[in-house]
N, C-alpha and C positions, 0 to 999 in steps of 0.2 A: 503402892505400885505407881509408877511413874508411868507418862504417855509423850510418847512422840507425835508433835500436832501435824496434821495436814490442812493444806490448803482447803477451806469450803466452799464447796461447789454448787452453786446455784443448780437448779430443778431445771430452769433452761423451759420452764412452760410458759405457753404463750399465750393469747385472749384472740378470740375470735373477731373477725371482723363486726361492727355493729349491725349492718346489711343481713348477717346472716343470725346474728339475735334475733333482729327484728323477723325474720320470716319464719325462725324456729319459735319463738310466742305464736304469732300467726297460727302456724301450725297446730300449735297445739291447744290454742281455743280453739279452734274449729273441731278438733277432736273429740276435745272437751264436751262439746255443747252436742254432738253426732252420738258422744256415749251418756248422756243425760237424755237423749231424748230417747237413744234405743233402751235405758235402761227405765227410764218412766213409762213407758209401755208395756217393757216388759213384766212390769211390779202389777201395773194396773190394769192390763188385759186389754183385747181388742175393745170390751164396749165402752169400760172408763176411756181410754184412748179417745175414740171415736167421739164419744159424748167431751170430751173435754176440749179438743181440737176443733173439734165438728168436723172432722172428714172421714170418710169409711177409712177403716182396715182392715189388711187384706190376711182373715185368722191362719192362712196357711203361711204368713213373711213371720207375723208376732202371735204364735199360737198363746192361749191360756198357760203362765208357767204351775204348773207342777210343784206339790208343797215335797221334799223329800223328806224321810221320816229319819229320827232323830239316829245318832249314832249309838249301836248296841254298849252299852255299858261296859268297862274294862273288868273281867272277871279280879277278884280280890287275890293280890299276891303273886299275879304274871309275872313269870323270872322275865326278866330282861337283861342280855350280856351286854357290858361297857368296855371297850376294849382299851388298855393301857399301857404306856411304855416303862417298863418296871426299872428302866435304868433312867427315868427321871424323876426318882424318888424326891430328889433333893433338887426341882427347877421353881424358877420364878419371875418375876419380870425385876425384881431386882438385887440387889446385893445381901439377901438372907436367905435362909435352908426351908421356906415355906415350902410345902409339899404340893402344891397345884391342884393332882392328880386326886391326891385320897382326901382334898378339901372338898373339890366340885362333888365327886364320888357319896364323901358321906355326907353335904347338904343334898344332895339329890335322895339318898337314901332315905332319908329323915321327912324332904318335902312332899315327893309320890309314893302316897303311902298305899295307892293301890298297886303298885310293884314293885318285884323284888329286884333291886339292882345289884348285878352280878358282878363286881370288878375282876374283868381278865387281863390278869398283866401278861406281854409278850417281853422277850428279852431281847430285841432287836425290831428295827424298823422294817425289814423284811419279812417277818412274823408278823408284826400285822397285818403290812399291804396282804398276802397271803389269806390271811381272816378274814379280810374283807371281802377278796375276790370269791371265797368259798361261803360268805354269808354265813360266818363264823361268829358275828357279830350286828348287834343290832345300830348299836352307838358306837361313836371312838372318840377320843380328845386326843389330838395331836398336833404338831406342828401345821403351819399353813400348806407349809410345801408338800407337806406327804398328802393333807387334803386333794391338795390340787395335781398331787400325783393318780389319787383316786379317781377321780370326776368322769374318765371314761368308763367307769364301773357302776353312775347313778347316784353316788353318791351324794348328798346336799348336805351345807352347813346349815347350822340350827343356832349356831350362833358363835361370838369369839369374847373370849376374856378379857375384860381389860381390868386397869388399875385407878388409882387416884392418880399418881403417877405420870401412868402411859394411858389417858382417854381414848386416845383414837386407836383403834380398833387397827385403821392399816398401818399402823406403825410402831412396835410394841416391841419386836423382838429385832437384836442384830448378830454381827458375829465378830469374833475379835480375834488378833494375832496378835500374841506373845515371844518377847524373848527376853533370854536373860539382861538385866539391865545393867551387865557389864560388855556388854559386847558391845562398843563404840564402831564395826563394823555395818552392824544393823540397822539403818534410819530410815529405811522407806521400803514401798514392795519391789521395786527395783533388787534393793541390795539381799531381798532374800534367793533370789534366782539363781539355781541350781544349790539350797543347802539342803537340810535333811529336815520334813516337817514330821509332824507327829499329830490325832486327832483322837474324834471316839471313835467314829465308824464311818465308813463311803456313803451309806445313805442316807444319814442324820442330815438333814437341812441344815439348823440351826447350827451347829459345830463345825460342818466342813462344807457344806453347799455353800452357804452363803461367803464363806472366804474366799474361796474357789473362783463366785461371781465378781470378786473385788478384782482378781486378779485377772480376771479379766475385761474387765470394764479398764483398767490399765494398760491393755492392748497386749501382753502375752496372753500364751497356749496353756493353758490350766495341768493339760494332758503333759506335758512334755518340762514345765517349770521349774516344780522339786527336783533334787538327783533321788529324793526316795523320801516315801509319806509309808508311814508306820500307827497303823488302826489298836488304842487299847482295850476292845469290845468294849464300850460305852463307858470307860471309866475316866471322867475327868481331870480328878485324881491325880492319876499316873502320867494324862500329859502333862502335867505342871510338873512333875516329878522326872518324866523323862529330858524335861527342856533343862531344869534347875543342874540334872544330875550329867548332864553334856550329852547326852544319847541320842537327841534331836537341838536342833535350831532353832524352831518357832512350834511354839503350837498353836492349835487354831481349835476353837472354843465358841460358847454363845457369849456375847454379852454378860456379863455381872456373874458369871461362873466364877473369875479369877479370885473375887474379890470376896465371895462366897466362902470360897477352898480355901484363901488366905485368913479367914478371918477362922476356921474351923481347924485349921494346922498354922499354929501362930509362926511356925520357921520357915514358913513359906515366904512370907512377909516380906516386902521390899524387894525381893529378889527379882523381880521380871517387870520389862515396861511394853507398852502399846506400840505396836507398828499402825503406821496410818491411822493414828486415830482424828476422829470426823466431831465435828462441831457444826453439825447441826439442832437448829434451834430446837426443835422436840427431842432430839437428845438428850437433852440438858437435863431433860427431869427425871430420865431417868436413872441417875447418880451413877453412874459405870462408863468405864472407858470401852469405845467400838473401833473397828475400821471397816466398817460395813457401812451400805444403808439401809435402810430400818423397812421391815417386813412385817405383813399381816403377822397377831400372834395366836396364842394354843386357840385351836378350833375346833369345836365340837359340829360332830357333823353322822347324818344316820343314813342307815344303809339302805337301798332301794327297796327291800325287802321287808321294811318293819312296817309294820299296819300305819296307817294313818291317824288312828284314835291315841296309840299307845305314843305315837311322835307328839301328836299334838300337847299330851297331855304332858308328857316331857320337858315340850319347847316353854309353855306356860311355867313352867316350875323355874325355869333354866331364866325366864324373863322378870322373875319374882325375885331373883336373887339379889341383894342390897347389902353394901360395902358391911352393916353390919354382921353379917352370915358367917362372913368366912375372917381367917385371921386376916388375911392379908389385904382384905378390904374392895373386893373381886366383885365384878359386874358383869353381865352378859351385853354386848352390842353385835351390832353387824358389816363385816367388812364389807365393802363395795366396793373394791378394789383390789383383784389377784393379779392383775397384768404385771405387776411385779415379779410377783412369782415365776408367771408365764412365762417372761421374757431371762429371767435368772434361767432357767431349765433350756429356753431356747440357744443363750448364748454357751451352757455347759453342753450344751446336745445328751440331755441325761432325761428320766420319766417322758413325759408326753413326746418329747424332740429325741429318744434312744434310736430312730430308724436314722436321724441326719450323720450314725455316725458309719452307717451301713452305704455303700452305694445301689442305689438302684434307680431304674430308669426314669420315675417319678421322681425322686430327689435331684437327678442331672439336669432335666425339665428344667424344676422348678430352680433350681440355684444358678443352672448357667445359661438360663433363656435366650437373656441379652446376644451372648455369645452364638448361641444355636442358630440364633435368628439370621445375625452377621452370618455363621457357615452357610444357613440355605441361602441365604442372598448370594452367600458367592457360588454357590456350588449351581443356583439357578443364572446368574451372571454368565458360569463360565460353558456352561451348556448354550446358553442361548449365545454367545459368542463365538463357541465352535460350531453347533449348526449356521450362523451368519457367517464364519470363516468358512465352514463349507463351501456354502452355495457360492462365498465370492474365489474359492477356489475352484470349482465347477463352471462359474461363468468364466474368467479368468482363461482358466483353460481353453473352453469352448472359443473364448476369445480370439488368442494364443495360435490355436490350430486353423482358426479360422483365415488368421493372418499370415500364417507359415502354409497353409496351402495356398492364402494368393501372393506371398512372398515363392513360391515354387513356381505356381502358372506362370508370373512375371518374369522369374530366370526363366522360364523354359519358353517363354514368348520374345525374352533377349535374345536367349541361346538361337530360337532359329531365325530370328530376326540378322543376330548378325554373323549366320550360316550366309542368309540370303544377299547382307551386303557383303560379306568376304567373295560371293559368287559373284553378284555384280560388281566388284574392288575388282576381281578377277576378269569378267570380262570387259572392263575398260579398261586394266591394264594390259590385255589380249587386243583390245581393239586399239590403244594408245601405240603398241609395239606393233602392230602390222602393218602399221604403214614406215617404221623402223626398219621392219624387216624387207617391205616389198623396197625401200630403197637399197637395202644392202641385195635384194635381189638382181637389182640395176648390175652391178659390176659384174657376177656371175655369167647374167646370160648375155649379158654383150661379151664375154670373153666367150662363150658358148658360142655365139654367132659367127663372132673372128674366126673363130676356130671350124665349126665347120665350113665357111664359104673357102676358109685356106685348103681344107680337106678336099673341097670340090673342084677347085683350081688346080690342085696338087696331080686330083685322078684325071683331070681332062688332059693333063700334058701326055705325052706318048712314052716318053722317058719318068717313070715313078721315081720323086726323090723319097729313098722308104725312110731315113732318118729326120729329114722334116715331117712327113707326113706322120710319126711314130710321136715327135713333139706335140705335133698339134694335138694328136690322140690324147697324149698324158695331159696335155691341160684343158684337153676337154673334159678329159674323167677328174680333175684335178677339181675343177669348177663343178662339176657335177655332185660331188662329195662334200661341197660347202655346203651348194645349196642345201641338199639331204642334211648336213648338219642345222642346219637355220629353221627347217620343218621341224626337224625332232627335237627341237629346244622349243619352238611353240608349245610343239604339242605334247611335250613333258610339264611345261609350264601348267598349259591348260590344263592339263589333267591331273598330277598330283601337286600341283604349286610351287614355290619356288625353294633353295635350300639357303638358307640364310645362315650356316655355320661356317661359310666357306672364307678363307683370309682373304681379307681383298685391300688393296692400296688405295686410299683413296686417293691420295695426291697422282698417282698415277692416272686414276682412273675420271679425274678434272680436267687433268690437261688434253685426254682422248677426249673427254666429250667437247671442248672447247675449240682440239682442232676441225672435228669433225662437223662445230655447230658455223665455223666458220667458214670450210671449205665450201658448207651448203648452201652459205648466205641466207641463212636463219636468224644472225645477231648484226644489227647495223650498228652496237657502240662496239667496243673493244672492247676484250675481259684481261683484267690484269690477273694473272695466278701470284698467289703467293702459299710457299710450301718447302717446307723444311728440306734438305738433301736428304735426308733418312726417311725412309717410308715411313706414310702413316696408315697404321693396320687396325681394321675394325672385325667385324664378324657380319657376315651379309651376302645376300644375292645382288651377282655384279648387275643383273640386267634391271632389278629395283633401282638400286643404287643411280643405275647411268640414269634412268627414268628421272628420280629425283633432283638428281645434279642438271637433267636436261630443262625441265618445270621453273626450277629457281632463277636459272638462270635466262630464259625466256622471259619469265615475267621481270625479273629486272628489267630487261633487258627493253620490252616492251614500255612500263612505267615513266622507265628516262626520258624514251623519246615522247610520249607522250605529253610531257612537263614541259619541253624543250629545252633541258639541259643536255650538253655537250661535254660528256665526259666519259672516264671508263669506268667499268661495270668490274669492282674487286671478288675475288673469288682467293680466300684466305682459307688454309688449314693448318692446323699443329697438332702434338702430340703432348697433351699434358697428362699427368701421372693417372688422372680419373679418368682418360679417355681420349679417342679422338673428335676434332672440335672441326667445323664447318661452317665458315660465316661470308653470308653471300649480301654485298652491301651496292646501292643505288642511288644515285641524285633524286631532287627532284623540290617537290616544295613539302614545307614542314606540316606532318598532319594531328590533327586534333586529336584528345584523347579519345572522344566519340569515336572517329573512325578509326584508331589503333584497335580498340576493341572491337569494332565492326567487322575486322581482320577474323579474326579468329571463329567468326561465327562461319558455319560450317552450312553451304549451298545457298554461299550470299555473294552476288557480283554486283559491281557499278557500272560493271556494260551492260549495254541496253541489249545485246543477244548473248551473255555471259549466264553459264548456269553457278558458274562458281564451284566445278568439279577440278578444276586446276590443284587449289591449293587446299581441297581435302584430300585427291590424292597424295600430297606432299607428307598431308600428317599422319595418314595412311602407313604410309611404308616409312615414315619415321619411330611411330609405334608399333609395326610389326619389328623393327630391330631393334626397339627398348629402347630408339635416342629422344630428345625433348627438343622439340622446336619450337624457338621464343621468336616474338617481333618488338625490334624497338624502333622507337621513331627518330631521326637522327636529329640534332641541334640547328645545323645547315639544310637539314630538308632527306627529305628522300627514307627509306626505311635501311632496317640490318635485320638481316635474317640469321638467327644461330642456331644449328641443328647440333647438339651435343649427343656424341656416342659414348656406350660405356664401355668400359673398360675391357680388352680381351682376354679370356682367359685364358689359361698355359697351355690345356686342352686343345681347342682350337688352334693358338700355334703350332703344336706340335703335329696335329695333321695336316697341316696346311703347311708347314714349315718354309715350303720351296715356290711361292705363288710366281706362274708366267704371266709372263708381258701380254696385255689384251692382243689379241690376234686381230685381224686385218677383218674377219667377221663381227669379232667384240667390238670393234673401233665404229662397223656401220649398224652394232642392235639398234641403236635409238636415233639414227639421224633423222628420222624424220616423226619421232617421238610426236612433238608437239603441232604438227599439222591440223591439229583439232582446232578450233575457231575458239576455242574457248580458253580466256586468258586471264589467271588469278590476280592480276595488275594492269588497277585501270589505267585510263590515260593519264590521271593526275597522276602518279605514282603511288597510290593506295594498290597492296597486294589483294586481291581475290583468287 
């Protein structure tokens, strides 16, 4: 039989640090010398103690020990049952048909001759585990595995087989896979993945556990591997015969079975070789190809239940045994080492580790802690972040609201704030216009006066001329009617304010103010108009409007002379697509940016009795009709005022469609508008 080699794989163990030698000797003199001196006391009693030390002790720490009386003698011929696997008639640790089982069996028989050794063979490894739990058995000889399958039931080894051989006790036994040695597919455990295996049984160690472990120490799933593993109730046999005969792929064996079978069925011969087989140095001696690595071997081991005299006397027999005893040249020693085992079971999840393949809440613990730990971190993470996003949504709020109530109180502290300037806008534009109006009252009542001294004249004569006197009437009621209109335009104004929807010309409405500003000798430069032939139509109240056109053009007007330039005062409008446009321009000397901005500052004059209400009424009723009033400073000196209107809408035309010509009352609203002492342009020609 030929073998496929594999790579050998060093143990990978390691030496401890020296530091920690050194402390573990330490340790264990000092243990040492603590159990020599509790033990020399205890042999010698408090008074040798005492007397040999010379110091008291204390008889209740090191009482007098107690001689205990000898063990009751093992009555002659005690059955004792040995329990045994009947389907390893034919095992051994190497390549011959040595029987193991009925070797130990009948030196023990022969060697304790005060008992009767009973061999109970089971026909499966679950028949015995079974025996053993039900105290079915006193002894058993079996694989290590099934031993250390027991060990939760009390069980203790009493001792393990070895060979000349195989010496070492933890390394005796392996397990091996087989295929036919014409299948040049087959070279490694890789390429058995997914064919069809074949063994003795599921819970044989030595035959199919241990192959199982190979396969997975190679990083596949043992479970999931085969496409199908086929059990021939313990017969070895038949897997070499099923593998030979194509019925399976590999079979999987102990160690030196192959080689056994082959040698007792000569047609077997040559037919199959080794997967993975291992070259390790204790291997070597034991003449059989493996792909395992190497396991405690047969272990004899007795059940919690069996008297202590009847073990003892046993174990004695079992320590007597010497290569010459048995054919095969068999010794008893003692493994120190199942964490093989252990760990073979752990990675199959099979005997001690059959709950890792179950899930429960202790297994999820214990395998996915790391993970658990991560979850409550985050899960405590995201708690304490939504209660800290709480509270900073809660303060936030409180914030929020806090700010939008005093974002509320401050509109509603604007709102009646600028009720209160609209009232005061209001009554200085009521007090601006009354004396507007008390001039336009001039004309009225001296036509009133004319009128009646003719009326008095008229009745003193003797001869009534009734068609003069009928004249004079009419235009005394004619006059009378104005003025009642010039009252009820105050006093509409005053009381529900002005209507600024109305079309109004402005060009029309410059050149009235400019005759009127000069009839009254109000403007000592001269105002040039310039202004399209075609109306220019805005949306607005005329009596704002003449207001504004009167202000502008006063303080120009005022500025120049005070500069001492000698020139005219332009009064420009047009009509561009965005609006109508009003640019009211002045001599004068060139001013700094400082005081261009100074301009615009609102109840700021450079006269020394200026409140500077001039030219915020300007921006006043500039912003009650939505126009934007700029100031620039000219190159040559002097400022440009530009009050830009928006655009009219069709609306507004359409009811206004037909605007009259200011009347002989419109013409005197504002003549005497600006009588107030207060002039948005100072002497230098800076506007306030």
């Amino acid at each position: 039989m030929t073998s496929v080699p594999s790579p050998v794989r060093s143990s990978g163990s390691g030496r401890r640090p020296g530091a920690l030698r050194r402390v573990a000797v330490t340790t264990a003199c000092a243990l040492a010398g603590l159990i020599g001196f509790v033990g020399f006391v205890g042999m010698s009693g408090p008074a040798q103690a005492e007397e040999s030390l010379g110091v008291p002790v204390d008889p209740d720490v090191f009482p007098t020990p107690t001689v205990e009386p000898p063990e009751a003698p093992i009555p002659h011929g005690t059955r004792v049952r040995f329990g045994i696997l009947q389907f390893e008639a034919a095992s051994s640790y190497r390549a011959n048909l040595d029987n193991v089982q009925d070797t130990v069996v009948a030196y023990l028989q022969k060697r304790a001759l005060q008992l009767t050794i009973e061999a109970i063979p089971y026909h499966s490894s679950g028949e015995l585990k079974a025996a053993v739990r039900n105290n079915q058995v006193e002894f058993f000889l079996a694989s290590s595995g099934l031993f250390v399958e027991m060990q939760p039931y009390g069980v203790r080894d009493i001792g393990t087989l070895t060979a000349p051989a195989m010496p070492d006790p933890n390394q005796c036994v392996a397990g091996v896979m087989v295929v036919r040695s014409d299948r040049d597919d087959l070279t490694d455990i890789e390429s058995l993945a997914g064919k069809r295996a074949v063994s003795t049984d599921r819970e044989n160690f030595m035959t199919y556990q241990t192959n199982l472990g190979e396969i997975a120490k190679a990083g596949f799933d043992p479970d999931d591997f085969f496409s199908s593993v086929a059990f021939t109730k313990n017969s070895p046999e038949q897997v070499l015969r099923d593998v030979a005969e194509g019925r399976a792929d590999v079979g999987l064996l102990r160690a030196c079975m192959p080689e056994a079978l082959e040698a007792k069925n000569p047609q077997l011969a040559g037919r199959f070789k080794v997967i993975n087989a291992q070259a390790a140095p204790a291997g070597k001696r034991l003449g059989c190809a493996f792909s395992t690595a190497l396991y405690p071997g047969w272990t004899i081991a007795v059940a919690n239940h069996t008297p202590a005299a009847i073990t003892r006397h046993l174990a004695v027999a079992l320590l007597e045994l010497s290569p010459g005893d048995t054919p095969g040249g068999y010794t008893v020693s003692f493994t120190t080492n199942f964490e093989s085992v252990t760990e073979l079971f752990r990675k199959l999840r099979i005997g001690p580790f059959e709950h890792l393949r179950h899930w429960t809440v202790e297994r999820i613990v214990q395998t996915y802690w790391p993970f658990l730990m991560l979850l409550l971190m985050g899960v405590l993470g995201w708690i304490w972040h939504s209660w800290r996003l709480e509270r900073l949504v809660v303060k936030r709020t409180a914030a929020l609201s806090e700010s939008m109530a005093r974002e509320r109180a401050a509109s509603e502290a604007a709102r009646r704030t600028a009720e209160k300037l609209n009232q005061l806008e209001r009554v200085g534009m009521i007090g601006r216009l009354s004396s507007v109006f008390a001039h336009e009252f001039v004309q009225p009542l001296s036509a009133m006066r004319y009128h009646a001294r003719s009326i008095r004249k008229l009745s003193e004569r003797e001869e009534l001329n009734r068609p003069l006197m009928a004249k004079c009437i009419d235009g005394l009621t004619e006059q009378l009617e104005l003025a009642a209109s010039i009252i009820d335009r105050v006093r509409r104004y005053a009381k529900g304010g002005a209507d600024r929807s109305a079309a109004i010309d402005l060009a029309a409405l410059a050149r009235d103010v400019v005759r009127e500003m000069a009839e009254s000798k109000k403007l000592r430069n001269e105002v040039a108009v310039t202004a399209p032939a075609d109306p220019v139509m805005t949306a607005g109240d005329a009596v704002e409007l003449r207001v504004l056109i009167m202000n502008l053009l006063k303080n120009a007007d005022e500025a120049q002379c005070a500069s001492g330039v000698v020139s005219a005062v332009t009064l420009t409008l047009t009509a561009p697509k965005e609006g109508a446009r009003m640019t009211v321009a002045n001599g004068g000397r060139r001013l700094t940016a400082h005081e261009l901005v100074r301009i615009t500052e609102p109840l700021a004059s450079t006269k020394t009795e200026g409140l500077g209400l001039g030219l915020l009424l300007c921006k006043s009723i500039a912003e009650v009709h939505r126009a934007k009033i700029t100031f620039h400073a000219r190159e040559a000196g002097g400022i440009v005022v530009t009050v830009a209107f928006p655009k009219m809408t069709e609306t507004a035309k359409s009811d206004n469609a037909a605007p009259s010509a200011p009347s002989d009352a419109d013409r005197n609203d504002s003549a005497e508008a600006n009588t107030d002492n207060t002039n948005p342009l100072n002497t230098s020609g800076t506007h306030r």
